[in-house]
Structure formats: structure tokens, C-alpha cells
N, C-alpha and C positions, 0 to 999 in steps of 0.2 A: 800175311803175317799177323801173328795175336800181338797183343798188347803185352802181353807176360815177356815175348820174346823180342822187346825193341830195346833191349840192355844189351843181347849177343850181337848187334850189329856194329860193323867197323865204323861209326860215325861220334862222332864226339855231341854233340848235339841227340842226340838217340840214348845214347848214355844215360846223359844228364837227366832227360826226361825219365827213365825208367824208374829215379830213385825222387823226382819234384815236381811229376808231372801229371799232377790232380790238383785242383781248386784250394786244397787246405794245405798241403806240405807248406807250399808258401807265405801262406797269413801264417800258420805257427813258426816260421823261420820269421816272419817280420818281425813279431810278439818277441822272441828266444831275443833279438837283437835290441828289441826295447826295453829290457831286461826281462820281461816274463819269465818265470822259472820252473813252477808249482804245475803239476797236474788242472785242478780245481782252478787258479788264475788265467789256465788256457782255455779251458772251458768257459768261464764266465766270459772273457773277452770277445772268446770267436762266438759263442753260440752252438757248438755243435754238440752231436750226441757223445757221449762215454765211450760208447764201443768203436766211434771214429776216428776221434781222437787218441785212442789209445794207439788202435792200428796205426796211424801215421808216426807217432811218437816212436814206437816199436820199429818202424822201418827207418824212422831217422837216427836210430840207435844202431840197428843192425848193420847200418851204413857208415857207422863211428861220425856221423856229423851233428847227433847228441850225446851226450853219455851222462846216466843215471847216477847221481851224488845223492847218498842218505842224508836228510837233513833232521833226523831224531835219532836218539840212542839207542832207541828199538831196531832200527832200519827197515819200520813198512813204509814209511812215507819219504820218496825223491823229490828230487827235484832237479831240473831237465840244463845242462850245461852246454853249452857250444864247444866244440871243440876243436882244432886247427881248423879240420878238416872242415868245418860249417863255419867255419870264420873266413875261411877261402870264398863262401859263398857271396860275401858281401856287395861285390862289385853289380851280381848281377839284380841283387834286389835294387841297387841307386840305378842301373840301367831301366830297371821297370819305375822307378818312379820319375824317372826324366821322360821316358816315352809319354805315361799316362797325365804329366804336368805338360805336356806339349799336345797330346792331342784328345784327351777326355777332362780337363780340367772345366766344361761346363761351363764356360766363360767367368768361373770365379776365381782362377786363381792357383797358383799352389795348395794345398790344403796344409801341407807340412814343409817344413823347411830345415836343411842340414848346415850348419855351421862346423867350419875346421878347426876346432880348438886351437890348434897349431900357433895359426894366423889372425882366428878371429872373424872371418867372411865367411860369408854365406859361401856353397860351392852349386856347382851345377858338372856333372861327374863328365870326364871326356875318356872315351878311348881311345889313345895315344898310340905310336910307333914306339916298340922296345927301344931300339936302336936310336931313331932321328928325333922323337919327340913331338914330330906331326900329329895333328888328329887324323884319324882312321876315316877314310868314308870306304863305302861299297866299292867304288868306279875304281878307286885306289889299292884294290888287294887281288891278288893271283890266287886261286885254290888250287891246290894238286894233293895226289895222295901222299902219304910220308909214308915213313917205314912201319908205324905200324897197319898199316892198312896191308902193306904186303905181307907182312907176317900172320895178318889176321886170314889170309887167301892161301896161303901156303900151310897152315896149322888147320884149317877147312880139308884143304886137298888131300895131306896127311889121313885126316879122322875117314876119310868117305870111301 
């Protein structure tokens, strides 16, 4: 299978990579959540070239998980908004940084720390059961296919 084609596969995790699954998607979704907004602001920060980040910006656009706000009266110059649909994104970026403060933290430390406004504490993010409120481990979860996986086999069988 190509890489172009791991968005057509019945996997939720395949998906997801098809549209954040390069080196920069990512650090420009951190930035977008740190407020970063500006073309030129994402480029100084990350360091990458012009024509890369535009490409990325452009497919987090085409994906509605950025969307392009004029911020001059002219409207040549955006600036890069989060939108629901990249605001959904959230949970998996405190996932990556809970993994990388547990096991690449270099013996220094957290590097950055999130506080709940809410409450006031520092957090350390859990994934929880919908339902019971348990934390999730591996040993604790059933995988099986759901419906869209059939449907995804059946609309295959259809087309061939």
C-alpha cells in the first residue's frame, strides 16, 4: 500500500495519520494551540522552509482543522484559526506529551507544565471509561469491528 492510500483504509488510527502524519503537522498544531496564528510566526518558531509549511498549513485547511481568517483590510495577509474540528485534536497532543514527560524526559523533568484553570492544579491527562469513569489500560479494552468497518467491506464489494 502507498502512503497516499492509508486514509482509504477502515482503520481509525490510518485515518488520522493520513491527514497528521508527518514530523510538522504536529509541532504546527502545538504552536496553533499556543496561540501561534500568523504564517511568518510559524515559520520563525518551527524553523522550516516556506514551501513546507505552507503545504502543511494548506492540508490542515483543506481538512477544515485550520481555517484561513484575513487579518488586513486588503485580505493578502491570514492568519491560521483552529477550528472545532482541530480543537477535537487536543486530547491527543496532552497524550504525546504525557508519553514523552514519562519516557524521553532525559532525566530533567517535564519541560512544560499544564494547569486546569478550572481548579487551579497542575493536570496530568487520563483516558478514562465514557461510562464508568475508570482509567483505560490496554489489558482492559476488547477490539472488534463496528459498523463502519462492515460498511466500509460491503461499499469495497459493491465498487469491484
Amino acid at each position: 500500500m502507498k502512503w497516499e492510500e492509508i486514509g482509504d483504509q477502515p482503520c481509525s488510527v490510518a485515518r488520522t495519520l493520513s491527514v497528521l502524519g508527518d514530523r510538522w503537522t504536529m509541532l504546527i498544531l502545538r504552536n496553533a494551540f499556543m496561540g501561534v496564528r500568523r504564517f511568518d510566526d510559524f515559520q520563525r518558531s518551527l524553523g522550516l522552509t516556506r514551501h513546507v509549511l505552507s503545504e502543511r498549513l494548506k492540508r490542515l485547511v483543506e481538512h477544515e482543522i485550520l481555517m484561513k481568517v484575513p487579518y488586513v483590510d486588503r485580505q493578502e495577509r491570514f492568519e491560521y484559526q483552529l477550528t472545532e474540528k482541530g480543537l477535537d485534536l487536543y486530547p491527543i497532543l496532552l497524550a504525546m506529551v504525557q508519553w514523552a514527560d514519562k519516557w524521553m524526559d532525559m532525566g530533567l523533568g517535564k519541560p512544560i507544565e499544564f494547569t486546569h484553570k478550572t481548579c487551579g492544579k497542575k493536570i496530568s491527562p487520563k483516558v478514562i471509561c465514557s461510562d464508568c469513569n475508570e482509567p483505560i489500560h490496554v489489558k482492559d479494552v476488547r477490539v472488534a469491528a463496528g459498523p463502519g468497518y462492515f460498511a466500509f467491506i460491503e461499499q469495497k464489494q459493491k465498487s469491484a
